[in-house]
C-alpha positions as CSV (number, residue, x, y, z in Angstrom):
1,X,-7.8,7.4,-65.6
2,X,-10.3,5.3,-68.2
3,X,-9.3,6.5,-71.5
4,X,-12.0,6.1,-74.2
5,X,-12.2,7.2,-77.9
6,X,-14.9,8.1,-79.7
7,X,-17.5,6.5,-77.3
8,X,-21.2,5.4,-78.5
9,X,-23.6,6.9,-76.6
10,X,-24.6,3.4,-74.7
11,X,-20.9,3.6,-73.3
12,X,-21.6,7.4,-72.7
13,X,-24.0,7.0,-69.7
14,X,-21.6,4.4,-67.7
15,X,-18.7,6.6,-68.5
16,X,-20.3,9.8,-67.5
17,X,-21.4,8.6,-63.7
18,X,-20.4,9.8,-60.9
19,X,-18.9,7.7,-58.1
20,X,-21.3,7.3,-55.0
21,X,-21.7,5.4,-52.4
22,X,-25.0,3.2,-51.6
23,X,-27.7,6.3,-51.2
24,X,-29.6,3.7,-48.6
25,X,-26.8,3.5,-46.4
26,X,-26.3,6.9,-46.5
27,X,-29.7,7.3,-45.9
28,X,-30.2,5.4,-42.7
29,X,-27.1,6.7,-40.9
30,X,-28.6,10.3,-41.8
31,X,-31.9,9.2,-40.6
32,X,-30.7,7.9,-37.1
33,X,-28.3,10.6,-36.6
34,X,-31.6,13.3,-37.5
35,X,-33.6,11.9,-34.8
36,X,-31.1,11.5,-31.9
37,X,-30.4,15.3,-32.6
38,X,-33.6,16.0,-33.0
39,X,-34.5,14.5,-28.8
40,X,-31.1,14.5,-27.5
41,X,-29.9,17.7,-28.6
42,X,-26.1,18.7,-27.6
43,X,-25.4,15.1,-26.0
44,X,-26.5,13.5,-29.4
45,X,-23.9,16.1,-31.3
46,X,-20.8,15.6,-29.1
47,X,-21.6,12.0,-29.3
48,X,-21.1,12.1,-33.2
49,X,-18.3,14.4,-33.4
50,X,-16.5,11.9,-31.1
51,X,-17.3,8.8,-33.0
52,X,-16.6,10.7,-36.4
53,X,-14.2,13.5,-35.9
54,X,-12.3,11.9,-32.6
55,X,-12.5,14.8,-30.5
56,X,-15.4,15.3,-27.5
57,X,-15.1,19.3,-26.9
58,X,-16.5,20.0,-23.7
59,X,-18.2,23.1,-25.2
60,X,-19.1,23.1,-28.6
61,X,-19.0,27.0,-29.2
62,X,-15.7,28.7,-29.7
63,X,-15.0,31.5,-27.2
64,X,-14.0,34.6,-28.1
65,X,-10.8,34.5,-26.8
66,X,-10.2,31.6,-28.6
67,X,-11.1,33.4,-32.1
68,X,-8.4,36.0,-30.5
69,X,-5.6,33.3,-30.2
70,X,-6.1,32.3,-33.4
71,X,-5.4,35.5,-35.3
72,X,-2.0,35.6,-33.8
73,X,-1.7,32.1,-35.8
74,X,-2.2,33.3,-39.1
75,X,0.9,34.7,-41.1
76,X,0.6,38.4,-42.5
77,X,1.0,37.3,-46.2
78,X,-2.1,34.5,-46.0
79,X,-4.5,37.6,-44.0
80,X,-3.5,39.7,-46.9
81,X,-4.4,37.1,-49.6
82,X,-7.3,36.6,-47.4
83,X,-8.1,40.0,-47.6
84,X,-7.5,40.0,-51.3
85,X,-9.7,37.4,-52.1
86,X,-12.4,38.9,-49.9
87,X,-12.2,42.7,-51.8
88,X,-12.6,41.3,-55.0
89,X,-15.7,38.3,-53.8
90,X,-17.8,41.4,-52.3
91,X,-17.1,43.3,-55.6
92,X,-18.8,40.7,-57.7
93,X,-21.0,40.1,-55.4
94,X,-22.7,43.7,-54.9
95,X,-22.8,44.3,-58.4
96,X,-25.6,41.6,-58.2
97,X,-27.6,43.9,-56.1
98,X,-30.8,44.9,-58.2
99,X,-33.3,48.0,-57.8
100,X,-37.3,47.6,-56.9
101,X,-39.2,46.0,-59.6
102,X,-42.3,48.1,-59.9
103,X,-45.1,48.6,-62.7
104,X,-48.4,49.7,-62.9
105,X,-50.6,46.7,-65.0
106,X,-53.6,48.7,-65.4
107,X,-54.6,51.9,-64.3
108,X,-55.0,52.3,-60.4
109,X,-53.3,48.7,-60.7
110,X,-49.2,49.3,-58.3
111,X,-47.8,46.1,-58.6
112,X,-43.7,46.0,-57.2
113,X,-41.4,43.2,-55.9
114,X,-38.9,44.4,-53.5
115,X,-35.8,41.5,-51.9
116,X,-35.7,40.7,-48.3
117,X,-33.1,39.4,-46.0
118,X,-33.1,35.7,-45.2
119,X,-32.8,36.5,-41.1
120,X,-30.9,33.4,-40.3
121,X,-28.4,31.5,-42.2
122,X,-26.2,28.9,-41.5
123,X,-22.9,28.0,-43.3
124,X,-21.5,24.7,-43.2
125,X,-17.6,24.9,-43.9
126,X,-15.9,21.8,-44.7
127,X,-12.9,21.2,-42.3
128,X,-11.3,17.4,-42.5
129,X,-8.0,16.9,-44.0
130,X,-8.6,20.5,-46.2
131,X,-10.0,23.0,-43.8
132,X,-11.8,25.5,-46.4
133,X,-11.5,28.7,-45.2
134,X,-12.5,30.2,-48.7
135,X,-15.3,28.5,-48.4
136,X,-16.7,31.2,-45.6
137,X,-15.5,34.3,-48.1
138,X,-17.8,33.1,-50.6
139,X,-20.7,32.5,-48.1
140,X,-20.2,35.3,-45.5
141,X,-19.6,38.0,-47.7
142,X,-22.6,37.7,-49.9
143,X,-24.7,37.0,-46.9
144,X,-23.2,40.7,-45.2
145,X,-23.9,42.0,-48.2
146,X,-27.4,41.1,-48.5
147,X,-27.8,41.9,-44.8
148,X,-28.3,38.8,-42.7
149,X,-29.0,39.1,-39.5
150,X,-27.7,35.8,-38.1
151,X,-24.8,34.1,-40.0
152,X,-24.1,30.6,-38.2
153,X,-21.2,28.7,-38.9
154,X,-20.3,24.8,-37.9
155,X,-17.1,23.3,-38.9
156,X,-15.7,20.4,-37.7
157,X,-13.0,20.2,-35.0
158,X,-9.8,18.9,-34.8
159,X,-8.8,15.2,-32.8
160,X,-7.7,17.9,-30.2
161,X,-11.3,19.4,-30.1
162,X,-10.1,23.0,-31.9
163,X,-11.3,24.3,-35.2
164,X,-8.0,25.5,-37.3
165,X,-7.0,29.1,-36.7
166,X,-7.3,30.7,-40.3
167,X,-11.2,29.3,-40.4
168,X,-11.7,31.2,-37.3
169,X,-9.5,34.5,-38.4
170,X,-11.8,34.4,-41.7
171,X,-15.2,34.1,-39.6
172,X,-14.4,36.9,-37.5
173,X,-12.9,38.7,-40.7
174,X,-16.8,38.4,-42.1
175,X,-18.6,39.2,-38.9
176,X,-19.5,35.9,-37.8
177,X,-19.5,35.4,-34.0
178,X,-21.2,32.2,-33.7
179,X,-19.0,29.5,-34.5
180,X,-19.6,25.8,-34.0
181,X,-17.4,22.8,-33.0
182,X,-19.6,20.3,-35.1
183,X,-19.2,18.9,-38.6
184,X,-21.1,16.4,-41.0
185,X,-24.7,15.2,-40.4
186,X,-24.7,15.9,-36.8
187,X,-24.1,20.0,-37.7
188,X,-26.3,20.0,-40.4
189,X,-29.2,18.4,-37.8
190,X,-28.5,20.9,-35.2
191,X,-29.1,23.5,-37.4
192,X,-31.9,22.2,-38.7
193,X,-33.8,21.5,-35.1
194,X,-31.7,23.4,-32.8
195,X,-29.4,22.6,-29.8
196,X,-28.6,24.1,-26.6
197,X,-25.2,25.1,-28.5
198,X,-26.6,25.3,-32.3
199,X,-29.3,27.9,-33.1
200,X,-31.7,27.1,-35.6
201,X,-31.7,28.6,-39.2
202,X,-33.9,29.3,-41.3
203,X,-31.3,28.2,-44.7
204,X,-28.2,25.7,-44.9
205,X,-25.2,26.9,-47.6
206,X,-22.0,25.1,-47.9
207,X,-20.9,22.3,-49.8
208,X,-20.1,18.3,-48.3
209,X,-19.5,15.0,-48.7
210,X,-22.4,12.5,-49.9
211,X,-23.3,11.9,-46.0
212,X,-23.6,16.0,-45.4
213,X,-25.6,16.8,-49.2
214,X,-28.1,14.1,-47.9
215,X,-28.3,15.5,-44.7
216,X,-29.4,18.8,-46.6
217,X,-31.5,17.2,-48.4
218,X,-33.2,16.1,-45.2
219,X,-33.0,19.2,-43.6
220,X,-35.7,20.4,-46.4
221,X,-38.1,17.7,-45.1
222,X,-38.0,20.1,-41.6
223,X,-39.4,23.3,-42.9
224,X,-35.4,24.3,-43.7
225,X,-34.6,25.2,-47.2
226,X,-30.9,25.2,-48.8
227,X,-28.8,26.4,-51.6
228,X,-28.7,23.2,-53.2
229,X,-27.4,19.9,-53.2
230,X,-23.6,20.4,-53.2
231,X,-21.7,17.0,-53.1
232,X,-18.1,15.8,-53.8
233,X,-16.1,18.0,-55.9
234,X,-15.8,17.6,-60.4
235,X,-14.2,19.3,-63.2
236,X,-14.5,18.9,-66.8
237,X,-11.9,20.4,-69.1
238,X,-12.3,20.3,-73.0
239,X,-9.1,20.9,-74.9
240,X,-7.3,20.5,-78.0
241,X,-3.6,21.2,-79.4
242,X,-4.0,25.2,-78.4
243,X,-3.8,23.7,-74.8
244,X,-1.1,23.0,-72.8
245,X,-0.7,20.0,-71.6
246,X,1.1,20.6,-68.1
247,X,-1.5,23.3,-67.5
248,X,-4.4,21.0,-68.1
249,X,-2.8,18.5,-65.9
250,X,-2.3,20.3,-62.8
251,X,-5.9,21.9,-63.0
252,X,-7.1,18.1,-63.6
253,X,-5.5,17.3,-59.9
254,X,-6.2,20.7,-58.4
255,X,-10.2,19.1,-58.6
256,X,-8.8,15.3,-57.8
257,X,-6.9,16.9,-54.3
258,X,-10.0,17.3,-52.8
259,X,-10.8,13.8,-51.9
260,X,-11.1,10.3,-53.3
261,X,-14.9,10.6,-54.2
262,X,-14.2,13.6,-56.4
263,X,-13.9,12.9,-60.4
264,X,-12.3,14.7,-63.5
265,X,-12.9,14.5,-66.8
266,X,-11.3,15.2,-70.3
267,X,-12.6,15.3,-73.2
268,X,-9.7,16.2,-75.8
269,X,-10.4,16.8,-79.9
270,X,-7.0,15.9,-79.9
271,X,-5.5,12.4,-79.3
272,X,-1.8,12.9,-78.8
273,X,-2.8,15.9,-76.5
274,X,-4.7,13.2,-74.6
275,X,-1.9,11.2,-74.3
276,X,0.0,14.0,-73.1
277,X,-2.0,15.0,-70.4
278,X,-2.1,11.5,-69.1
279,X,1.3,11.3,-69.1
280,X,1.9,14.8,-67.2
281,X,-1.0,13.4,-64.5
282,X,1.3,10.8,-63.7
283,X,4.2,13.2,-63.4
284,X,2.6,15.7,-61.5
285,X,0.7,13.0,-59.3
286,X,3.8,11.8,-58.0
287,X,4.8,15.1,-55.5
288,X,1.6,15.8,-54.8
289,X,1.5,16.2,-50.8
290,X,-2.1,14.9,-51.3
291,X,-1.1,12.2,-53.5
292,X,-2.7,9.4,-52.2
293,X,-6.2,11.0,-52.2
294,X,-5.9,12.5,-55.5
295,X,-5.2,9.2,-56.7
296,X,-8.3,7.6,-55.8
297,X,-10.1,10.3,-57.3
298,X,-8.3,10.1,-60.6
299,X,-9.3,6.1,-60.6
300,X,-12.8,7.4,-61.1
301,X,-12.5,10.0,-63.3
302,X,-12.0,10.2,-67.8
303,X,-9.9,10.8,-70.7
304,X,-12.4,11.0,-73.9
305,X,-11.5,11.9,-77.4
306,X,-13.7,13.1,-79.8
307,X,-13.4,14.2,-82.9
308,X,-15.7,16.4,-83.2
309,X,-16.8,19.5,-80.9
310,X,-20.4,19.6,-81.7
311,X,-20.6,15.8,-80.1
312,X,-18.1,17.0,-77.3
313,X,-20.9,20.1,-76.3
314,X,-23.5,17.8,-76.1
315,X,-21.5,15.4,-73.6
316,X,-20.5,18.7,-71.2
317,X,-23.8,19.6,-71.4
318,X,-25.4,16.3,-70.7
319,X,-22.5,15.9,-67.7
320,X,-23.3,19.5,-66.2
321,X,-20.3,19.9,-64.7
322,X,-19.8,22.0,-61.6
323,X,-16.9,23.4,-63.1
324,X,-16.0,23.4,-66.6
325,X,-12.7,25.0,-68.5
326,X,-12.5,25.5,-71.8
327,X,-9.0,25.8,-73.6
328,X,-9.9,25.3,-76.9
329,X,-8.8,27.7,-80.1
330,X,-12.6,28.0,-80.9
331,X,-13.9,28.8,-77.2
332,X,-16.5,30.7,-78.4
333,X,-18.4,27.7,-79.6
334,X,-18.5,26.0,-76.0
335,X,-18.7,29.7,-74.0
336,X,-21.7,30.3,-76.3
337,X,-23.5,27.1,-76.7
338,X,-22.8,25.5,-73.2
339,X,-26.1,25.0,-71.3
340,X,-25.7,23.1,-68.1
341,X,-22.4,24.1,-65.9
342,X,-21.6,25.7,-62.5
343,X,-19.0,27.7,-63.7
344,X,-16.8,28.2,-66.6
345,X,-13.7,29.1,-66.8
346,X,-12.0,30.2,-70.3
347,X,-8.2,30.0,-71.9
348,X,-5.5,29.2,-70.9
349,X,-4.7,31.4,-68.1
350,X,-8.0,31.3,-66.2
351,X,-7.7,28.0,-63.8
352,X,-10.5,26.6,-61.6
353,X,-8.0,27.8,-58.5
354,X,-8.7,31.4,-59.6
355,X,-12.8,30.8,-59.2
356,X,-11.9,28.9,-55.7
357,X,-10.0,31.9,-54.3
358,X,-9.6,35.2,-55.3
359,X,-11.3,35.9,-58.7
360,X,-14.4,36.9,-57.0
361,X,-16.9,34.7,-58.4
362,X,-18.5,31.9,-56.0
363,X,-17.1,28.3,-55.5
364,X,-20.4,27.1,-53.9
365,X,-22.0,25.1,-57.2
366,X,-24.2,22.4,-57.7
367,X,-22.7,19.5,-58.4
368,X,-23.4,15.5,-59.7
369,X,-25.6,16.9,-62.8
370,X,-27.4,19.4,-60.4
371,X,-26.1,22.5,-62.5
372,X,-28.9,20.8,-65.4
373,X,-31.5,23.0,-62.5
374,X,-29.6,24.8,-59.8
375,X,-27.6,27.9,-60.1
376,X,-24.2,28.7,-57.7
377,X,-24.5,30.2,-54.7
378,X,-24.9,33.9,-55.8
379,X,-26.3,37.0,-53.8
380,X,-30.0,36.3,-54.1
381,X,-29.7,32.7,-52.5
382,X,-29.6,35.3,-49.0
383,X,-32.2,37.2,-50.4
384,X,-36.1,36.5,-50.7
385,X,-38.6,38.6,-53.2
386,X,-41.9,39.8,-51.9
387,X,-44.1,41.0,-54.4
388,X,-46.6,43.7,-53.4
389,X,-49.8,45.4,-54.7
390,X,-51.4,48.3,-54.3
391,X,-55.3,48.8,-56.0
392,X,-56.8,52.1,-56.4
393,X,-60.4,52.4,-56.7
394,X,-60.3,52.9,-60.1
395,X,-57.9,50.0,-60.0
396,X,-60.4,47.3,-58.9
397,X,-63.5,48.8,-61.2
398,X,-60.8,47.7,-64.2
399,X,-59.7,44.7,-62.5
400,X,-62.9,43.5,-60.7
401,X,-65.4,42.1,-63.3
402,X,-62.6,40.2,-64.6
403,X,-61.7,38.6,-60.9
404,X,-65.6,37.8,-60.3
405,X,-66.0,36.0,-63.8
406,X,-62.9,33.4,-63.0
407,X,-63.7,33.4,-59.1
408,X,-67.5,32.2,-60.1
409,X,-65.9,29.8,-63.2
410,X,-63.6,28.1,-60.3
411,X,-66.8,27.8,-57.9
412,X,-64.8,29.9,-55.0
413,X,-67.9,32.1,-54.3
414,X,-66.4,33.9,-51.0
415,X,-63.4,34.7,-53.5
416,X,-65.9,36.7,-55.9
417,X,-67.5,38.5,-53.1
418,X,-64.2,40.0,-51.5
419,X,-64.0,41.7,-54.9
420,X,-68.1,42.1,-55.1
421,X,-68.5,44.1,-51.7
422,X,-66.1,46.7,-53.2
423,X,-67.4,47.3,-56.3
424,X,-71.1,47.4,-55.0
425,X,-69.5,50.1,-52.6
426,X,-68.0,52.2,-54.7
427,X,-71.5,52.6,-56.8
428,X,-73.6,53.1,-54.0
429,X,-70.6,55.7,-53.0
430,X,-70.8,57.3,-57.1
431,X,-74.9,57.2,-56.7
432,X,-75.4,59.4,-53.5
């Protein structure tokens, strides 16, 4: 890890990038792989998942009887943690539910909003080296909750051509019954256009590599909206002496695990607690089944001293980390004055694991400085709101002089008259 003290703000901006790959290349490969989807369909998917995943499954939906095989797979303990996890995410989650929205402007003047379903959604679970089961509680559940209709789900399989059994026990423990053999660019394209396998959706959730939030990103340019722009994963942890130091370490690589284009970041008001993080990295690093991963990660990722906190809120807020922990003895200062974050996590017994699992708030955040304008993935990224309006005559006789003034001032004359006919109505109506 780069260790920096005290940096100037020139040194700030290099230090505070995130790694990425050239966005052209990424580009291109999205680009051919979008339209050979788009035309070939299923041949053009299996063709990918082949050259990408090493597996060429001769159907690309799982059966049902292979979602039944696969619950016998899953050990008792995990479907109760599962089951855990899943209680406490749908708790969170319907408390977000919110009533109608309704007030009346101006006499005879109903004006409401009311939240609608998104009919078909599709979730794209990460499934490489980490297959991300929790990664469907904390999409499924709020979509169930907000009533879905159609909840898709592609994952990629296996060099055998099967998708690992807890995925498909926790899809079938949230209701999903269409699951997909198809990961990366090739699964967000087929749900973007549609397959003979791969429905089309209406939006994409789930987070990626840089290849699948591109992909996304595309998929927008196809009348398919998504939660956001979810890339590789980051975590930023501010801490001083109140901290502990193998604590801080671990939730450093928890972040670093997830693969090599990930990044971490500390920024410490202390500099021998800096030192002793580094140190316990090191240790830690070393028995880490994931070791070599986290390892690349950690070559791209910070250890900053400051000395003062007001500087250090204004770097975490300029970094808008996806996930931010504070273990500081003044948290209130960052908890209060932080500004641009996915989520936060505070003191010294709250880890990021907690937020990835079983706390019950959502691991789906915008990440790479997108949390400076998206929120996480939440229960009204399922939902749309309609407004409504209903006018009663005495509603457009208030409302009506006012709507033929700006009509005429903005020179839309069949605009004034839709208002004009109804007030010329109602007087010849008052005058017989």
């Amino acid at each position: 890890m780069k260790k920096v003290y005290n940096p100037g703000k020139t040194e700030l901006a290099e230090l505070l990038k995130r790694p990425s790959k050239n966005i052209e290349d990424v580009e291109r490969t999205v680009n051919q792989i979008f339209g050979e989807v788009s035309y070939m369909g299923d041949e053009a998917v299996k063709k990918y998942t082949s050259l990408f995943d090493g597996a060429y499954p001769d159907k690309i939906k799982v059966t049902p009887e292979e979602i039944q095989a696969a619950e016998a797979l899953v050990s008792e303990e995990l479907k109760e943690a599962i089951q855990l996890a899943k209680s406490n995410i749908e708790s969170f989650h319907a408390a977000q539910k919110t009533e109608k929205v309704s007030v009346e402007t101006v006499a005879g003047v109903e004006c409401w909003q009311e939240k609608r379903p998104i009919q078909k959604v599709g979730l794209y679970i990460p499934g490489g080296s980490a297959p991300l089961f929790s990664t469907i509680l904390m999409l499924a559940v709020p979509a169930q909750i907000a009533g879905c209709k159609e909840m898709v789900l592609c994952t990629p399989p296996n060099k055998e051509g099967k998708v690992n059994p807890v995925i498909l026990y926790t899809a079938k423990l949230c209701g999903i019954d269409t699951i997909l053999k198809v990961g990366g660019i090739q699964a967000i394209a087929g749900m973007t256009f549609g397959t003979e396998s791969i429905p089309k959706v209406y939006k994409i959730f789930g987070p990626g590599n840089q290849f699948v939030t591109v992909a996304k990103q595309m998929a927008t340019k196809y009348n398919v909206s998504i939660d956001m722009p979810a890339g590789p994963s980051e975590l930023l942890v501010v801490a001083d002496d109140s901290a502990d130091a193998v604590f801080v370490a671990s939730d450093l690589l928890s972040q670093a695990e997830h693969g090599g284009d990930s990044q971490v970041i500390l920024i410490s008001l202390s500099e021998v607690f800096l030192e002793k993080v580094e140190a316990e990295v090191q240790k830690q690093l070393q028995d880490l089944p994931r070791k070599d991963i986290a390892a690349e990660a950690i070559e791209n990722s910070r250890l900053i001293f400051v000395n003062d906190q007001k500087e250090a809120l204004a770097i975490i807020n300029e970094y808008a980390p996806e996930h931010f922990i504070v273990c500081t003895e003044d948290s209130d200062f960052f908890v209060n004055g932080i500004e641009n974050a996915g989520s936060v996590f505070i003191g010294n017994n709250t880890p990021e694991s907690a937020g990835d699992y079983a706390s019950g708030t959502n691991h789906t955040l915008p990440t790479n400085g997108y949390a400076k304008q998206y929120s996480g993935v939440n229960l009204d990224s399922f939902l749309k709101t309609i407004s409504f309006q209903k006018i009663s005559e005495e509603g457009i006789q208030n409302i009506g002089p006012a709507i033929e003034l700006m009509a005429d001032a903005e020179g839309l004359k069949a605009h004034k008259r839709a208002v004009s006919f109804r007030l010329k109505a109602l007087k010849n109506s008052s005058d017989e």
